[in-house]
N, C-alpha and C positions, 0 to 999 in steps of 0.2 A: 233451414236456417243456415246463414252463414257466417263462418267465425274469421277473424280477420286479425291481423298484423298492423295495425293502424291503415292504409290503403290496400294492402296485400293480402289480397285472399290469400286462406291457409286450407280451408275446409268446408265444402257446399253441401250438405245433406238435409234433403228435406223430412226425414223421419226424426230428425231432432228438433223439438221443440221448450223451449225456454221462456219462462215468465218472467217480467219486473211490474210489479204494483201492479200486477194481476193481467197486464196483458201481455200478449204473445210478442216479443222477440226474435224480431225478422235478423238481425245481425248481433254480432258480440265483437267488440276488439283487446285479442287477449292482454293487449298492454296495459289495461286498465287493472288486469292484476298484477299487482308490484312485484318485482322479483326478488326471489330470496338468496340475501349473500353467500356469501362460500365461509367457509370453517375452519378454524383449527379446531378437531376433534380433541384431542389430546397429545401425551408424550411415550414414545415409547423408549425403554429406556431397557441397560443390562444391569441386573443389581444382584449378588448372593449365586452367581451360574445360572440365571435365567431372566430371561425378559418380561418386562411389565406394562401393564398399559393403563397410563394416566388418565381417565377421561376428563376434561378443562367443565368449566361450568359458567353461565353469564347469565344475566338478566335484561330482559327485552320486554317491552308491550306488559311491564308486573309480570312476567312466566319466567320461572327459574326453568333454564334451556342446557340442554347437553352441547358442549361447543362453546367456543369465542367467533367473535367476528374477527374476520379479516381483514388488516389495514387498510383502506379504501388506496392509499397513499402507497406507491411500489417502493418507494426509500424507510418510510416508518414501516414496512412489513421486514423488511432485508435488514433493516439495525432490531429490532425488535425480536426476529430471528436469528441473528446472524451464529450462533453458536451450535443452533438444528441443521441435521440433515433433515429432507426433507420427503415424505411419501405422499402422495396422490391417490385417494379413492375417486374415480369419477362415477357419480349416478346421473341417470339421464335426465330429471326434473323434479323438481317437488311434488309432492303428495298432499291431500288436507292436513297432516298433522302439523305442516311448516306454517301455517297460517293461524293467528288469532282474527278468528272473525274475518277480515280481507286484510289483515296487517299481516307483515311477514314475519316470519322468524329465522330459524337455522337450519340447515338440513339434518335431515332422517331425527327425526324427534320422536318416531314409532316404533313399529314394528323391525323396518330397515335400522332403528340406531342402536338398538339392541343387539341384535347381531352383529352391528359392528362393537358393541362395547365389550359385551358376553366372549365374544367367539373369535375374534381378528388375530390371536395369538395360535389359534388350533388351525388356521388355513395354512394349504401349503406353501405360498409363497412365504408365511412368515416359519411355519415350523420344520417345512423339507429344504428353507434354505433357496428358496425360487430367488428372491431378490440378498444380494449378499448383503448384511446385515453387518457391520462392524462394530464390535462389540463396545469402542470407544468411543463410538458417539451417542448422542440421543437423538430422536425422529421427532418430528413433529408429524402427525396424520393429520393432513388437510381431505376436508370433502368436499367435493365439485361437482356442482349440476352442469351439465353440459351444455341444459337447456334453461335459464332460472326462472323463467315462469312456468308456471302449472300447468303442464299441457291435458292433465286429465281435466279441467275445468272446475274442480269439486266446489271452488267459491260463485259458478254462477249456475250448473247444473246439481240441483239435489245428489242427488249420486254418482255423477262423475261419470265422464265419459267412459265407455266400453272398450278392454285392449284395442280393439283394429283402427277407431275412432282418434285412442291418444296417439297411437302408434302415427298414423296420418298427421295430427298436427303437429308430431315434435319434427317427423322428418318436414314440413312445409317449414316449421321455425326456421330448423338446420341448414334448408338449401340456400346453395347461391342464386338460384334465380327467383325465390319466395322471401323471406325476412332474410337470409343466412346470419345466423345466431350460432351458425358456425367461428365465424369472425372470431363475433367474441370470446367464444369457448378457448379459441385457438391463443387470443391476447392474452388473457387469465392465465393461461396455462406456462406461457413464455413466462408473466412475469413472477409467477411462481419457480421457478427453475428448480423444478421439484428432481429428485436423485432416483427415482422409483415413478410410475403412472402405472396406476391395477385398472382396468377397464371392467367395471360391475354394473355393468348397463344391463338390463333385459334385451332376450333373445331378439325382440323385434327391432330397436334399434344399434345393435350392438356393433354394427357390419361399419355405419355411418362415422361414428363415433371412433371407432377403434384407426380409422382411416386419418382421420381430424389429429387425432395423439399421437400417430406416426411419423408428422410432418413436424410435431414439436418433440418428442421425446423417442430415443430410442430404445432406455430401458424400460420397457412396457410390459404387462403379462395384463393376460383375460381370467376372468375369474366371475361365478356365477353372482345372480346379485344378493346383497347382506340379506334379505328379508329369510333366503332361505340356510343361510349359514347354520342356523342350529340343524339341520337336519345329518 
């Protein structure tokens, strides 16, 4: 089977096999799964000698979702913000919990948002002080897929492609000479002019990513990804 970028091969394996209305699925084009926007998670703020964290809340698709959506518009996010400093989680793509059925929703609405909601005060970038935090402002935590579509497939594959599988088609997304969906990552991130970029990608694409963030941001730290924060 192969998976495709509208023209752009991303992935040729023929051990994969895919059904629609029962027959076998010689190709898939991932753009057919919509992607899912970027977030303001919440606010972090200094209240009573310690920091807090606000998680926002919105409604999409009838699902009450953790997160707002980000102003499509780069002037209504900057007036709408204009009083937040700003932090960046970047995760490398959505997972099935970002999806109602093939509609999209917000990032890490699972297992990953948990750990980001629970725990993001007990990491050390926020509690040893990695990113200097000033006490007189408030943050906003934006979440950023690097990649917005689904690179494990879980809306056309029953169970989702296997790590080495997604790992393969996010870097084909990513590259300049495949989709480069780096571009984009790299636009989003400029027009966020975020004060902080934490790189929480997983091990396998982390290298790519972390490359992509350097060329926009210079206060960046690596940090492993939310899913395992409670540990």
């Amino acid at each position: 089977m192969t998976i495709k970028y509208e023209d752009v091969e991303i992935l040729n394996d023929k051990s994969l096999v895919a059904f629609k209305n029962g027959n076998v699925t010689p190709s898939f084009d991932i753009k057919l799964i919509q992607p899912v926007p970027d977030s303001v998670r919440g606010c972090l703020e200094f209240k009573d000698n310690n920091w807090y964290f606000q998680v926002y809340t919105s409604t999409k698709n009838n699902k009450v979702l953790r997160g707002v959506e980000i102003p499509v518009n780069k002037d209504d996010f900057e007036r709408e913000y204009s009083d937040f400093k700003k932090i960046v989680i970047v995760l490398e793509s959505p997972a099935k919990y970002e999806y109602y059925g093939q509609l999209p929703l917000l990032p890490a609405q699972g297992v990953t948002g948990c750990g980001i909601d629970f725990y993001l005060l007990d990491r050390d970038f926020i509690k040893k002080g990695q990113i200097k935090l000033d006490y007189y402002f408030r943050y906003i935590v934006l979440l950023v897929n690097a990649v917005q579509y689904q690179c494990s497939c879980h809306v056309f594959f029953k169970k989702g492609l296997d790590t080495n599988n997604k790992n393969k088609v996010f870097r084909g997304l990513f590259s300049q000479r495949k989709a480069y969906l780096r571009k984009n990552f790299i636009g989003r991130l400029r027009n966020y002019a975020a004060d902080y970029v934490v790189n929480c990608c997983t091990s396998g694409v982390k290298d790519v990513v972390a490359t992509a963030i350097k060329e926009v941001n210079k206060n960046n730290i690596s940090d492993i990804h939310p899913s395992n924060w409670y540990l």
